[in-house]
Structure formats: C-alpha cells, structure tokens
KEKE-3310 file (N, C-alpha, C; in steps of 0.2 Angstrom, whole numbers, plus 5000, padded with zeros to 4 digits):
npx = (4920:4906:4908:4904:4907:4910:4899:4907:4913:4918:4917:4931:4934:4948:4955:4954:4955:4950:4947:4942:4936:4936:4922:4923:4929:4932:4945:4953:4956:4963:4950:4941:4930:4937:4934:4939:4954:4952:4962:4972:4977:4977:4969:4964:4969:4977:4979:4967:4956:4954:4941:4937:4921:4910:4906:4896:4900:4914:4925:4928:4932:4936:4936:4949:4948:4941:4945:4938:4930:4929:4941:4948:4953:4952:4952:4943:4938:4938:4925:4918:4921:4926:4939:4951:4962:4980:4985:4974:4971:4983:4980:4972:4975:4985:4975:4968:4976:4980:4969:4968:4982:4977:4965:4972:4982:4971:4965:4976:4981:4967:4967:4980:4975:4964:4971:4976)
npy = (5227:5234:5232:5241:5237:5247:5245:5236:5228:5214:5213:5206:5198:5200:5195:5203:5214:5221:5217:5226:5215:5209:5200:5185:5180:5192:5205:5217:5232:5248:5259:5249:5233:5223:5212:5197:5188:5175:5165:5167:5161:5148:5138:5129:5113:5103:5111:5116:5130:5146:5153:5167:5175:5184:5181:5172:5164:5163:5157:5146:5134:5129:5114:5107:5096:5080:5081:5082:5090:5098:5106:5101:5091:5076:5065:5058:5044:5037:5030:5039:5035:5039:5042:5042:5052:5051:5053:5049:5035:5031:5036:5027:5013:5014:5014:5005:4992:4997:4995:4981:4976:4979:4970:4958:4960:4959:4946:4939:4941:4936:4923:4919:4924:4916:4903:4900)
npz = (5195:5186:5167:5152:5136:5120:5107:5093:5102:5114:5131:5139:5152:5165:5176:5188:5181:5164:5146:5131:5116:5100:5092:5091:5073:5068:5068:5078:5072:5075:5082:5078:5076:5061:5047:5049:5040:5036:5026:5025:5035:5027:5026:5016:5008:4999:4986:4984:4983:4993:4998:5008:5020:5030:5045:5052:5043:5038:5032:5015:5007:4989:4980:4970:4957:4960:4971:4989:5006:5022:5021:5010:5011:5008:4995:4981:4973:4958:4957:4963:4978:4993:5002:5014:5023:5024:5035:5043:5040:5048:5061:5062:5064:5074:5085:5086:5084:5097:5104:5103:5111:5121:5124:5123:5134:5145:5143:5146:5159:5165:5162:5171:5182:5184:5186:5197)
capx = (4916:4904:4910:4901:4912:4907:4897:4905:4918:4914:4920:4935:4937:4954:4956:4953:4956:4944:4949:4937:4942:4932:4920:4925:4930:4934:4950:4954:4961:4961:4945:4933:4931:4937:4933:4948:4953:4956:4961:4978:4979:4980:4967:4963:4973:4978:4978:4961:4959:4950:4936:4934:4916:4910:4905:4897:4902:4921:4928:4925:4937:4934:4942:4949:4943:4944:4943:4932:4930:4928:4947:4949:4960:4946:4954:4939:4942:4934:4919:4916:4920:4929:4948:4953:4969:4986:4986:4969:4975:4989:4978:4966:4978:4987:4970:4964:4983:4982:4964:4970:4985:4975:4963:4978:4981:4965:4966:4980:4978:4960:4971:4983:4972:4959:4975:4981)
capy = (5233:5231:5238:5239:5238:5251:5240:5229:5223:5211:5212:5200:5195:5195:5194:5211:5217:5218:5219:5224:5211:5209:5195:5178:5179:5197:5207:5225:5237:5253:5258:5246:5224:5221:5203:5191:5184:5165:5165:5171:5156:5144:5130:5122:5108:5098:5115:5121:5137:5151:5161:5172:5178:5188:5178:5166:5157:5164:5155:5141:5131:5125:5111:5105:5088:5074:5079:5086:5090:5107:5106:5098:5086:5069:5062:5054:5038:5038:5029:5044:5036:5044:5038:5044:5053:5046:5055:5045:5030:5031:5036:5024:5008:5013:5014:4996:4990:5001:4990:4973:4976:4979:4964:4952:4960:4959:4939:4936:4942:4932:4917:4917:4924:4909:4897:4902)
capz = (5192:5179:5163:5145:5130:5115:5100:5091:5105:5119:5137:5141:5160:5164:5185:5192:5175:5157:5140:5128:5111:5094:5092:5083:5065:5067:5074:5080:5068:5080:5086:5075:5072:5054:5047:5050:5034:5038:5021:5028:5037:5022:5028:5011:5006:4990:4978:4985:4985:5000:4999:5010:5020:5035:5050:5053:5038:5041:5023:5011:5001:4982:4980:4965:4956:4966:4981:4994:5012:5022:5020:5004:5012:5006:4989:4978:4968:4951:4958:4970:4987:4996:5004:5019:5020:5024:5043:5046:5042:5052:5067:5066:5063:5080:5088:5082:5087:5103:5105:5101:5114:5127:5123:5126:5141:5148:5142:5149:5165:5167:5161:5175:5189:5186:5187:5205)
cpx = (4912:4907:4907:4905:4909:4904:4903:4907:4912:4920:4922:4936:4943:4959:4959:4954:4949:4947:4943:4940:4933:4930:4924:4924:4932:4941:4949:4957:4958:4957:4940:4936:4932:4937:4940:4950:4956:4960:4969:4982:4981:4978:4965:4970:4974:4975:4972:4960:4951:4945:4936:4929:4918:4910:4897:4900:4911:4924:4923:4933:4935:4937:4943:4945:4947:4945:4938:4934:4929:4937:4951:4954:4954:4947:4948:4941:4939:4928:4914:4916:4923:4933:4949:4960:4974:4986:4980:4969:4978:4985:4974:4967:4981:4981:4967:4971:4984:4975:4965:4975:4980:4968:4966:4979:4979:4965:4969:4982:4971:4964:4974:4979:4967:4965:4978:4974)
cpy = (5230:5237:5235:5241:5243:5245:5241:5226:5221:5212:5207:5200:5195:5197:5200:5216:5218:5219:5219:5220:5210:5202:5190:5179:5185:5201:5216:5226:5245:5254:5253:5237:5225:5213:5200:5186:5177:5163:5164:5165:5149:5137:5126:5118:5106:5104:5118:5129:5142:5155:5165:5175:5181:5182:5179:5161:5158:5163:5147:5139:5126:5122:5108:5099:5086:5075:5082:5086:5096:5108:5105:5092:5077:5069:5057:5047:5039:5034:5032:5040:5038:5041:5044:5046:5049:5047:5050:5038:5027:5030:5029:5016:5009:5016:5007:4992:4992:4994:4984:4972:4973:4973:4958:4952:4955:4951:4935:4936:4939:4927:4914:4918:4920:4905:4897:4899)
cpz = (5185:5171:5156:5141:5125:5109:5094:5098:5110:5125:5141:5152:5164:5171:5186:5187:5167:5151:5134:5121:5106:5095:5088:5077:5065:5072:5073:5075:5068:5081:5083:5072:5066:5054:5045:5045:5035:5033:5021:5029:5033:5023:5021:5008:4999:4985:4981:4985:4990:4996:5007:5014:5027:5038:5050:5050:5040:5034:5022:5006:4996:4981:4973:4961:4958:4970:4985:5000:5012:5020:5013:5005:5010:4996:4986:4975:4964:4951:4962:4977:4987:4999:5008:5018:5025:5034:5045:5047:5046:5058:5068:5066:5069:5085:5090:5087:5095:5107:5107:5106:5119:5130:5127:5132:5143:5148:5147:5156:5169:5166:5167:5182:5191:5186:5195:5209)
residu = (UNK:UNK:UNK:UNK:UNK:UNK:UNK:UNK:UNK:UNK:UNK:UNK:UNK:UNK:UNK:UNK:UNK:UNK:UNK:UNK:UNK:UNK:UNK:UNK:UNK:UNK:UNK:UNK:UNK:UNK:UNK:UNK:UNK:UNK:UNK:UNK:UNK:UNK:UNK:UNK:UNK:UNK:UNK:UNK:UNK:UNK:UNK:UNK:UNK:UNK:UNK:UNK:UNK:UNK:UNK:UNK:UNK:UNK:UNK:UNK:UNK:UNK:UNK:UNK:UNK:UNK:UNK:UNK:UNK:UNK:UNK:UNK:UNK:UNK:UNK:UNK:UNK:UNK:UNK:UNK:UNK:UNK:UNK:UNK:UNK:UNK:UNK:UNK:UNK:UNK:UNK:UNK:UNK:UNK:UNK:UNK:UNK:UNK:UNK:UNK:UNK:UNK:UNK:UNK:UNK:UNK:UNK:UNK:UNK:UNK:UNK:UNK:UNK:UNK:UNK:UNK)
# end
C-alpha cells in the first residue's frame, strides 16, 4: 500500500510493514523531528570541544592548539605539518607488511614453478 507519512517524517519500508522515522540528523520526540545533538555522542577528540548545528552541517568541533581534523584527532608539529595519529600508523605499517608478505609470496612461487 502506498502510505504518505505526515511532514517532517519519511516513510521506512519495512517488509509488509512502514514506519514513518525522522530524517537524518533529527529524532522523534512524540509527534515532531527535533535536531539530534551529536554532541551527545562525544566525537571531538584530544580536549576539543562540540558545537552543535541543525542539518546539514549536524556539529563542528573546535580544536584546541595543535591540532586539527574534523575530529581533532591530527596533532600539528610546530612547523605545522600534520602527524598522523598513532591508530593510522599502526594501520598502515600492517598494510605495507601485509604488502611485502605477499610480494615474497608471489616471488617465490614464480621461483619454484620456473625450476620444475
């Protein structure tokens, strides 16, 4: 059936079923969308602290000195580059390693199968 939800809501799908549900950034609170404070959630890192907006923008986080990001998680140097955080490293040292494995492989496998 087709069914139109009252403005703001939008109309969920949900197999033989619908639920009308408030758009992204926004939640129910009884019959009407209110803006969903992501603020709640506690996304800025390293002391930054949450603003707050409607949607689109949702939040912003002002980050202390030295650092930056949308998260504030990106430590400056005193030359202003920017230094990757510690999780990024981590990833992208067992990706490089993950790479380099698989190199050897490949090697060594061409190795023996040209000797036969």
């Amino acid at each position: 059936a087709n069914v139109i939800c009252p403005d703001p809501f939008e109309c969920v799908d949900l197999w033989n079923e619908y639920e009308c549900t408030c758009p992204g950034g926004y939640q129910k609170s009884g019959p009407q969308c209110v803006n969903a404070n992501e603020c709640l959630w506690h996304p800025c890192q390293n002391g930054g602290r949450c603003r707050d907006y409607a949607p689109p923008k949702k939040y912003e986080c002002v980050c202390p000195f030295g650092y930056t990001g949308m998260h504030c998680e990106l430590e400056l140097l005193a030359s202003g580059v920017l230094t990757p955080s510690k999780d990024f490293i981590i990833a992208l040292i067992a990706c490089v390693s993950t790479l380099i494995l698989l190199v050897l492989v490949f090697v060594v496998y061409n190795r023996r199968r040209e000797s036969h």
